[in-house]
C-alpha positions in Angstrom: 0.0 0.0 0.0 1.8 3.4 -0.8 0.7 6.3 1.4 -0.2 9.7 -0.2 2.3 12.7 0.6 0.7 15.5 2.1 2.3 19.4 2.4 1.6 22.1 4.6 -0.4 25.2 3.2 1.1 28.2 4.4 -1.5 30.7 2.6 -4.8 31.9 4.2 -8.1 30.8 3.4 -9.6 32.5 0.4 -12.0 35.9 1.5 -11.9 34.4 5.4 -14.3 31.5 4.4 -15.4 29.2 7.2 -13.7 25.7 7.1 -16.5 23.4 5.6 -16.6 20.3 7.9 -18.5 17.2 7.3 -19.5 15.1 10.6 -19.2 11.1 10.4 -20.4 9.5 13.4 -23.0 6.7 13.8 -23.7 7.9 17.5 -25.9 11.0 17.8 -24.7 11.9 21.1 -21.3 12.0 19.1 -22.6 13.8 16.2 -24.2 16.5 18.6 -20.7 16.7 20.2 -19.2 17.6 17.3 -21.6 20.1 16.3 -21.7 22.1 19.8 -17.7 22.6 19.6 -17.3 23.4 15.9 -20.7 26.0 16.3 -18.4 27.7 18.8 -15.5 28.8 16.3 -17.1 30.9 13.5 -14.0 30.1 11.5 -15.9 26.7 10.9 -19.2 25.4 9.4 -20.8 21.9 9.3 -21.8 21.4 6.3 -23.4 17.5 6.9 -23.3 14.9 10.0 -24.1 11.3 8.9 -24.3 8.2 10.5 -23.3 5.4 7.8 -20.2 5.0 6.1 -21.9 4.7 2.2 -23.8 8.0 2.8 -20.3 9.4 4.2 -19.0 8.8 1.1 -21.7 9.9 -1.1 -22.0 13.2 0.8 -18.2 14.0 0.4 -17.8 13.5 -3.1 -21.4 15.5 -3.5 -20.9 18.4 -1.2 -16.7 18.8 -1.7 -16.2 19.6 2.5 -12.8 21.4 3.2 -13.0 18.7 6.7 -14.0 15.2 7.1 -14.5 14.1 10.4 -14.3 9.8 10.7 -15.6 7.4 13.4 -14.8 3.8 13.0 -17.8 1.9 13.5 -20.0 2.8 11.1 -22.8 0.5 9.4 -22.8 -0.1 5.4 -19.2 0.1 5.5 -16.6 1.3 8.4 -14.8 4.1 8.6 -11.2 2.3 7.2 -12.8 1.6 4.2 -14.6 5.1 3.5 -11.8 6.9 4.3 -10.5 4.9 1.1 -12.9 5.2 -0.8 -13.4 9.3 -0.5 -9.4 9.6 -0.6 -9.6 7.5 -4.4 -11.4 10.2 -6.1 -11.6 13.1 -4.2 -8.6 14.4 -1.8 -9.4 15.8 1.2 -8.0 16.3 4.7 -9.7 13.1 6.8 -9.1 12.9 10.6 -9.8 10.1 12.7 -12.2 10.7 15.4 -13.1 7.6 18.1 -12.2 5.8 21.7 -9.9 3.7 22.2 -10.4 0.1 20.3 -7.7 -2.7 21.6 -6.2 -4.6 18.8 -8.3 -2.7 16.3 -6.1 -0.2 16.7 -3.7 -1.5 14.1 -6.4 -1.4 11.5 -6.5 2.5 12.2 -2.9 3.1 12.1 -3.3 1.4 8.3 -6.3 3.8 7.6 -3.4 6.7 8.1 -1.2 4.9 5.8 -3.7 5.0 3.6 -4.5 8.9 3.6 -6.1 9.7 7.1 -4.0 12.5 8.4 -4.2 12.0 12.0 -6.2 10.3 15.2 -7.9 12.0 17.7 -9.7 10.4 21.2 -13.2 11.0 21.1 -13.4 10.5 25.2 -11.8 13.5 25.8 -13.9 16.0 24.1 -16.5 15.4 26.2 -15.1 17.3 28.9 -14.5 20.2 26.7 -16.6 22.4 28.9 -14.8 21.8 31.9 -11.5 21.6 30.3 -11.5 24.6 27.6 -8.1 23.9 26.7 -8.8 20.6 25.0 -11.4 22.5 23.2 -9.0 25.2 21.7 -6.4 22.1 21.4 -8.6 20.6 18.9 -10.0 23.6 16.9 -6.4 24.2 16.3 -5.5 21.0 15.5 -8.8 20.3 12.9 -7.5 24.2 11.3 -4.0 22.7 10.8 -5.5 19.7 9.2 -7.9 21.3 6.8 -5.1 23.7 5.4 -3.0 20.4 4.2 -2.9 19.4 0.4 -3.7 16.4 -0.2 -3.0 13.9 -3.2 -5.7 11.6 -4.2 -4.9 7.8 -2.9 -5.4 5.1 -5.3 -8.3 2.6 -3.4 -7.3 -0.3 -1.8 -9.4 -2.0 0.7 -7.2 -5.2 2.8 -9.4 -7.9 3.2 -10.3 -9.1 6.0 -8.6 -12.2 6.9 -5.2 -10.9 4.9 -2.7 -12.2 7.2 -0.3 -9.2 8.8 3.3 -10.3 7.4 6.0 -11.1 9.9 9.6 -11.1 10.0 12.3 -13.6 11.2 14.6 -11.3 13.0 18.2 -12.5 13.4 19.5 -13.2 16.8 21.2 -10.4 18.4 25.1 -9.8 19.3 25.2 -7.4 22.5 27.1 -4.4 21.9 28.9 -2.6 24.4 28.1 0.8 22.7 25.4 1.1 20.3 24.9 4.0 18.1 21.9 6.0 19.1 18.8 7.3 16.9 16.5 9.2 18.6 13.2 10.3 15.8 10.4 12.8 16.9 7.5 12.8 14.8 3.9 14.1 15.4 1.1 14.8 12.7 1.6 12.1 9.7 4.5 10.6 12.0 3.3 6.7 11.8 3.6 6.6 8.2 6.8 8.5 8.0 8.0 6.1 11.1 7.3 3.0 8.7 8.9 4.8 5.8 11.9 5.5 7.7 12.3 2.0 10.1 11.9 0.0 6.6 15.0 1.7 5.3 17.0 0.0 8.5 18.4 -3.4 8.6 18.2 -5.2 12.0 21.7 -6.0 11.4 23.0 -2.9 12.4 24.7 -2.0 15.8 22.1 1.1 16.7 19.4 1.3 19.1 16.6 3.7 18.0 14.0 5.6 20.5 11.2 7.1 19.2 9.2 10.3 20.7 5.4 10.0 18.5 2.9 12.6 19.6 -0.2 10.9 19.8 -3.6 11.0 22.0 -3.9 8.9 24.6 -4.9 5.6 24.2 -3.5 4.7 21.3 -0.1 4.1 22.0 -0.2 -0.1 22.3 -2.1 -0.3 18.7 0.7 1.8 17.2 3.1 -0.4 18.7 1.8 -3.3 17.6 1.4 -2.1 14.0 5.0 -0.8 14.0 6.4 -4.2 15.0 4.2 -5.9 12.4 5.7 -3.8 9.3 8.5 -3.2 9.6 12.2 -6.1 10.0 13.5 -4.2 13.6 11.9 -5.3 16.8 9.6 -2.2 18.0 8.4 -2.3 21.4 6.8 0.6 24.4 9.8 1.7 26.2 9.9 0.5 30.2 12.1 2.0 32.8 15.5 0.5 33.1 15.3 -0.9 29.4 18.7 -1.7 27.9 19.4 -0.2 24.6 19.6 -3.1 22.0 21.2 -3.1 18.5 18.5 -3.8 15.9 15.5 -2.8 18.7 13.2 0.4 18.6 11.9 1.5 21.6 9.0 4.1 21.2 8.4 6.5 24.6 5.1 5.2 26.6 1.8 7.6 26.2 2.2 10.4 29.3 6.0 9.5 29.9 8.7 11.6 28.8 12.1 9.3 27.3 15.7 9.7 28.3 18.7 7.8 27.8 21.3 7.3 30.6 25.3 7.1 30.2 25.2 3.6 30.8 22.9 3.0 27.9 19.8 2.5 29.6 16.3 4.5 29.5 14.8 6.5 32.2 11.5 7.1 32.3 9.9 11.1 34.0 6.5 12.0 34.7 7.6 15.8 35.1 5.4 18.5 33.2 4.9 18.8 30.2 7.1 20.9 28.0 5.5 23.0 25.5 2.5 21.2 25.7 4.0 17.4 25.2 4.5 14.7 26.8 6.6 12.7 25.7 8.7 15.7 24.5 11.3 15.5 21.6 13.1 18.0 23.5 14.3 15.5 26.8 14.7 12.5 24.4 17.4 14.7 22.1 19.0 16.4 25.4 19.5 12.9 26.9 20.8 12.0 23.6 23.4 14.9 23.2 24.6 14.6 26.7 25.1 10.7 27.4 25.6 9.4 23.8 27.6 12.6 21.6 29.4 11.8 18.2 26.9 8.3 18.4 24.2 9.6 18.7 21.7 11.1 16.2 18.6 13.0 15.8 15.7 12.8 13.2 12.7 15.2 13.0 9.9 14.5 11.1 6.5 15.8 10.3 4.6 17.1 13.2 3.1 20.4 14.2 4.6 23.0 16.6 8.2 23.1 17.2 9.0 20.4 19.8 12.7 18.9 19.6 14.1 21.9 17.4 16.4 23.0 20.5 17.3 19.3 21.6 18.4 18.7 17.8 20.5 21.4 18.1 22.3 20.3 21.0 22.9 16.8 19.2 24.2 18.2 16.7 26.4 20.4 18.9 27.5 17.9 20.8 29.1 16.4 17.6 25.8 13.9 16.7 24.3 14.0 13.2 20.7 15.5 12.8 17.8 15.3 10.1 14.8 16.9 9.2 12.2 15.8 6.6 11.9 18.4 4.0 8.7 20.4 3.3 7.2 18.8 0.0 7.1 15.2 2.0 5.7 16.3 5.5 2.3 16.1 6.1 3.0 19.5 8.5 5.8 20.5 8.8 5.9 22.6 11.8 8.4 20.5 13.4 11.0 20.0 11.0 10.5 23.8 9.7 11.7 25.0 13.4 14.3 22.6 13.7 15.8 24.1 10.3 15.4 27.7 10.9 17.5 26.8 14.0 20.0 25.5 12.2 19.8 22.5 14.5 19.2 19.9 10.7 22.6 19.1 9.2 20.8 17.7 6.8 17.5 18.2 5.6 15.9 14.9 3.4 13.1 13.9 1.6 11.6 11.5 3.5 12.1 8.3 1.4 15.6 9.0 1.7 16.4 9.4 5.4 16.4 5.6 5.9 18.7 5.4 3.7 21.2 8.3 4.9 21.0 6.9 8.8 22.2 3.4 7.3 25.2 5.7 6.1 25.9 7.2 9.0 26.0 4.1 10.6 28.4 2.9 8.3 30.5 5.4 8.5 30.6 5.5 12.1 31.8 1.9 11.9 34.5 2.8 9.6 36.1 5.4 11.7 36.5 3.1 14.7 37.7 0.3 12.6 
């Protein structure tokens, strides 16, 4: 399945025009939900809230929304699939909008590889009126999303019992010292993450940590789905884990990710910075301080500017340092801040930053050899 690329708009809407949203969403209560916080932001207008996935469909391609908004359990057919089946003729920004699901989380992190641009927890917005800030969190978010370009997605519906491929991983050699690759992505970060782990051979003698911005509750399924596409082992970091050659270890939801001089992680429940937790910004600073010329830092699509000022000290600290370019990010708030800070010593399309950290592994290995 190839995943679309998606680009941030940097241009105003037309005449101040509302953001035309269309509603998807089999429960009413849902639906009403929807409608009470988006009726509070005049830059937005629901244009149509249905409750089935064909008539989602039908009513996208018939009424053009700037928005979709896309539960999961729909009748006629579910969200994975209509999210397909709009993206196939008619490209438009499509978030993911629903509770927490167990193992059917994996089969939402494949409805972003196929065009969805992000996941949000449905839970939580119900306590938008106590909690204004999750309110104003997402009206942000859904105004970032609607401003991205999107390419149409040729359809392509698994079926059902299509078994998940898996991969014999070789038996791991303990290394005393292994390199270090720390990657922060938000927005559009799963399918970069895939994009970029499937350029890596297990072979190699680097550990990689992984900061993902992501609501909470959805951190196992992505997990899961990681470890099922791609060759390296990836699993949710614990307290205390060793780093291991050929093993990615992704930051658990609410925990912010550190690594230790003597190669270990450390997991902190401090505050939040800038909003995150996890926050690119430890993970790179633990990076820079404990691991220096092997260690490196990779920022990928995401919005705001979290890790821009860790990635700089990497690199400072003699580490190499990526950012995605602009035409392959989905947003690229993230990467955009770590370049204006000069923090990227190398800025890469995303296909090709796989690629580039298997040289700099190499090359690392040549040096001490």
């Amino acid at each position: 399945m190839k995943a679309n690329h998606h680009t941030e708009k940097t241009e105003s809407r037309k005449g101040g025009e509302p953001i035309r949203v269309l509603i998807v969403d089999d429960v009413k209560s849902a639906r009403d939900l929807l409608v009470e916080i988006l009726t509070t932001d005049p830059r937005f207008q629901v244009v149509g809230a249905v409750a089935d996935g064909l008539e989602a469909v039908a009513v996208a391609l018939k009424m053009r929304p700037d928005l979709v908004t896309m539960d999961i359990r729909l009748p006629g057919i579910d969200g994975f699939q209509a999210v397909e089946k709009i993206l196939a003729v008619f490209p438009v920004p499509i978030v993911m909008i629903t509770a927490s699901m167990g193992k059917q989380e994996e089969k939402l992190f494949r409805a972003i590889t196929s065009g969805a641009l992000d996941v949000l927890d449905k839970q939580e917005l119900y306590l938008w009126r106590t909690r204004p800030e999750i309110r104003n969190s997402f009206l942000r978010r859904l105004r970032t999303l609607a401003s991205t370009r999107v390419k149409r997605v040729p359809a392509f519906i698994p079926a059902e019992s299509e078994p998940i491929p898996t991969f014999r991983r070789p038996q791991r050699r303990r290394a005393e010292s292994p390199l270090v690759v720390a990657i922060a992505a938000s927005t559009g970060g799963p399918t970069a993450l895939v994009k970029v782990l499937r350029g890596i051979t297990p072979q190699v003698n680097a550990a990689f940590l992984v900061v993902q911005h992501m609501s909470k509750g959805f951190l196992e399924g992505l997990v899961r789905w990681l470890d099922n596409e791609v060759e390296l082992e990836v699993k949710k970091a614990q307290e205390g884990d060793s780093l291991e050659a050929g093993v990615v270890l992704v930051a658990p939801g609410d925990h912010h990710m550190m690594v230790t001089e003597v190669d270990t992680v450390r997991l902190d429940k401090s505050l939040p910075i800038n909003g995150h937790r996890p926050s690119a910004e430890m993970l790179f600073d633990s990076v820079a301080s404990s691991c220096g010329k092997r260690g490196a830092g990779v920022i990928l699509t995401g919005m705001g500017s979290d890790g821009a000022e860790g990635l700089k000290s990497v690199r400072l600290c003699g580490g190499h340092t990526i950012a995605q370019d602009e035409q392959t990010s989905i947003i690229f708030g993230m990467p955009r801040a770590a370049i204006e800070l000069d923090a990227a010593e190398i800025v890469l399309p995303l296909e090709e930053i796989g690629p580039q950290i298997m040289r700099w592994i190499s090359e690392q290995k040549d040096e001490k050899n």
